[in-house]
C-alpha positions as CSV (number, residue, x, y, z in Angstrom):
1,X,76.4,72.6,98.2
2,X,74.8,73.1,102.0
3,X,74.5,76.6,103.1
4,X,77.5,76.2,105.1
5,X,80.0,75.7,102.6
6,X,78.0,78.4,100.8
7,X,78.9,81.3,103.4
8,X,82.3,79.9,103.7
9,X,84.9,82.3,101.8
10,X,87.2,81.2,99.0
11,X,90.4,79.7,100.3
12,X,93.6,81.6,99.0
13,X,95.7,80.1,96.7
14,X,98.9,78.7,97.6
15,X,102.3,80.5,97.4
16,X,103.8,78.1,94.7
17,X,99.7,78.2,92.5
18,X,99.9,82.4,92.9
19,X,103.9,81.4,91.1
20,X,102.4,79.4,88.4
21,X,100.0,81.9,87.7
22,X,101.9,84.7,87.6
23,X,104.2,82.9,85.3
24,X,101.2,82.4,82.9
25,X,100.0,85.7,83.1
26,X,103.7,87.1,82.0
27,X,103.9,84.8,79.4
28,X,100.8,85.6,78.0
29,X,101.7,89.5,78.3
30,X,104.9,89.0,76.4
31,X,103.4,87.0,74.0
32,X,100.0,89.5,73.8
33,X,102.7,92.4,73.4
34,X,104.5,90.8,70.5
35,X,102.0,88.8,68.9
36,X,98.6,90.2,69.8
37,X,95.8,88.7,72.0
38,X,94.8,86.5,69.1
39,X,98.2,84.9,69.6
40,X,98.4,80.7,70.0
41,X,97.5,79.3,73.5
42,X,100.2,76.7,72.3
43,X,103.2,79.7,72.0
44,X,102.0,81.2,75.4
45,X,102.3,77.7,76.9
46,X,105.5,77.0,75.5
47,X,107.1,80.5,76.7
48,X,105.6,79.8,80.4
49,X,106.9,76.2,79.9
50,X,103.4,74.1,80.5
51,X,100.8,72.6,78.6
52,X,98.1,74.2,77.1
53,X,95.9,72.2,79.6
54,X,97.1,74.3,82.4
55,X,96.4,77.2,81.2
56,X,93.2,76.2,80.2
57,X,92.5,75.0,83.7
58,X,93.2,78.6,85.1
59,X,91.8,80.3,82.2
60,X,89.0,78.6,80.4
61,X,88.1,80.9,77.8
62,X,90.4,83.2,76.0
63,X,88.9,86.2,77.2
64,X,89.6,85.0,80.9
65,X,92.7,84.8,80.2
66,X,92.7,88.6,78.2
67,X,91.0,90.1,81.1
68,X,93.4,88.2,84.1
69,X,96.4,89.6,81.6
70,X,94.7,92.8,81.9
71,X,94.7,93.5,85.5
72,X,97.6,91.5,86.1
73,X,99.8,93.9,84.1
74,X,97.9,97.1,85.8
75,X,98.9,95.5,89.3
76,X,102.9,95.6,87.5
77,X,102.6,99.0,86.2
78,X,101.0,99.9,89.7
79,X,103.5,98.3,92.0
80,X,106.5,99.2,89.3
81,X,105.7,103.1,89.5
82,X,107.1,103.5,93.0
83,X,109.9,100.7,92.6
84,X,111.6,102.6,90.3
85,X,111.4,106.0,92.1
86,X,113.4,104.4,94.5
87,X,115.5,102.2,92.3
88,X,116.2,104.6,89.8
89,X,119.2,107.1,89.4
90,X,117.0,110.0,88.8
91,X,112.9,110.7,89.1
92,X,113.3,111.2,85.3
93,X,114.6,107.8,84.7
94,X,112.6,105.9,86.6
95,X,109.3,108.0,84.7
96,X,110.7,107.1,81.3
97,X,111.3,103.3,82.4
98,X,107.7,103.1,83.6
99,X,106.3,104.8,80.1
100,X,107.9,102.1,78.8
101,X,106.6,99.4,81.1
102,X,102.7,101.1,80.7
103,X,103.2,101.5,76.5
104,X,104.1,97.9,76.6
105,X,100.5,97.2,78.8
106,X,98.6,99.4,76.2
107,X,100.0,97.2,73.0
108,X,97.7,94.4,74.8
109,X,95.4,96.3,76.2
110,X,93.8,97.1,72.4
111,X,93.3,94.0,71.9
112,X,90.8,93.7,75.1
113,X,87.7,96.1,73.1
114,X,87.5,93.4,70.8
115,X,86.7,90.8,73.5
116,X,84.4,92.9,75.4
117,X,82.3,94.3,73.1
118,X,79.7,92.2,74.5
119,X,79.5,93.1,78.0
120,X,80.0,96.8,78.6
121,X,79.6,97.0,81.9
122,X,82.7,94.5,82.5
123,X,84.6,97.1,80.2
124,X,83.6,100.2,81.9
125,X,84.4,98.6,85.3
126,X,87.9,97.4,84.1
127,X,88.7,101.0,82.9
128,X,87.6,102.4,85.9
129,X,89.8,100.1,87.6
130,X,92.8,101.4,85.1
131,X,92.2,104.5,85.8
132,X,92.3,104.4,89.6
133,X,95.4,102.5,89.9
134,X,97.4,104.0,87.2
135,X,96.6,108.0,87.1
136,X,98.1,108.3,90.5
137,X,101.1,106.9,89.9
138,X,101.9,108.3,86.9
139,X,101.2,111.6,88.5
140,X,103.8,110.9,91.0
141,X,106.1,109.8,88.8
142,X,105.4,113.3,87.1
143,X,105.2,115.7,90.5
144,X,108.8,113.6,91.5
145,X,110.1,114.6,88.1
146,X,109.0,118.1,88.3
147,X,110.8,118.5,92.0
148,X,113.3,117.4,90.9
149,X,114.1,120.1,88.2
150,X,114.0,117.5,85.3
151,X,111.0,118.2,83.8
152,X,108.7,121.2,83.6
153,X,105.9,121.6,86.5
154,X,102.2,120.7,86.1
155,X,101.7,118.5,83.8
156,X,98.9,116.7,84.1
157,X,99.3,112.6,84.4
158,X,95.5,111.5,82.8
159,X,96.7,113.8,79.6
160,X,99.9,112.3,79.6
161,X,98.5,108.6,80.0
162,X,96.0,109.4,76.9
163,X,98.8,110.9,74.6
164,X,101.1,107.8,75.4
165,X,97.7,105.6,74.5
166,X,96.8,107.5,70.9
167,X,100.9,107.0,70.0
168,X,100.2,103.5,70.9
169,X,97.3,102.8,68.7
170,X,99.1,102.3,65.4
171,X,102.0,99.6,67.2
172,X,100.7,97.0,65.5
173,X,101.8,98.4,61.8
174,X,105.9,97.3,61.6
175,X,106.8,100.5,59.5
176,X,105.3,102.6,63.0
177,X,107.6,102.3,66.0
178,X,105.3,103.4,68.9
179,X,108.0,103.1,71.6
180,X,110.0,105.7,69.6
181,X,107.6,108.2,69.4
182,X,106.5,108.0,73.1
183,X,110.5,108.3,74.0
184,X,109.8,111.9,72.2
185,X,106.6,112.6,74.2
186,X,108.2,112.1,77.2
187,X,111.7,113.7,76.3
188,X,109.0,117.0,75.4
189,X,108.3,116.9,79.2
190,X,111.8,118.4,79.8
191,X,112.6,121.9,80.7
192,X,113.6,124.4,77.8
């Protein structure tokens, strides 16, 4: 490599390559959700209809393709948060639509520790990341909510974030239903 093509930035990735690797990435995301990140290359392959070659050639390990999964569905829970304020029939709604969306993103986000343990730098700066991009929409999901009438002023979106995370921790068991108890968190919100 010459020190020309060295200072030379990455080319973006074409429209129809950022497609296919969005479609991985949600594949994957279902999969991690239902199955676990320890889930079959071959079953996420099959449910983003390729071969496991492809998605080996966008994400050679399996922690690539945990961490991509990662940011991928913080990006979707980021860009979702505002989406459904305006989609939705009420600020209430759309908050309880994207608890949904963000307790689905913490199912596979337990399984992301595990492959990080060894670098936790990586890990810090990937929460940090979390953090940044989600708090603040959550919080105005919650301020919308609360001007709205529908649910009881100042609550506080990081403590909200965390209680949805700890009712989250015990999905993986099939007697526990995770989603059920967060629908009671969040109906708790709600005026007396």
């Amino acid at each position: 490599m010459n020190d020309r093509s060295a200072a030379r930035p990455a080319r973006p990735k074409r429209a129809d390559a950022r497609r296919n690797e969005k479609t991985l990435l949600d594949a994957a995301a279902a999969i991690f959700v239902t199955s676990g990140v320890d889930a079959p290359i071959r079953d996420i392959a099959a449910r983003a209809g390729v071969g496991t070659a492809t998605i080996y050639r966008h994400f050679p390990t399996r922690a690539d393709l945990i961490i991509a999964v990662y940011r991928h569905q913080i990006e979707s829970c980021a860009e979702a948060g505002p989406a459904l304020l305006e989609a939705g029939p009420t600020p209430y709604a759309a908050l309880e639509r994207w608890i949904d969306l963000f307790a689905d993103f913490l199912v596979t986000k337990h399984g992301l520790a595990a492959v990080l343990q060894s670098d936790d730098a990586g890990f810090q700066a990937l929460h940090a990341y979390f953090l940044d991009r989600l708090v603040p929409v959550c919080a105005a999901l919650l301020d919308a909510a609360a001007a709205a009438g529908e649910i009881r002023p100042g609550q506080d979106a990081l403590e909200l974030m965390r209680g949805v995370g700890n009712l989250c921790v015990g999905a993986g068991d099939p007697r526990y239903d995770a989603r059920r108890m967060v629908g009671l968190l969040v109906a708790g919100l709600r005026p007396r």
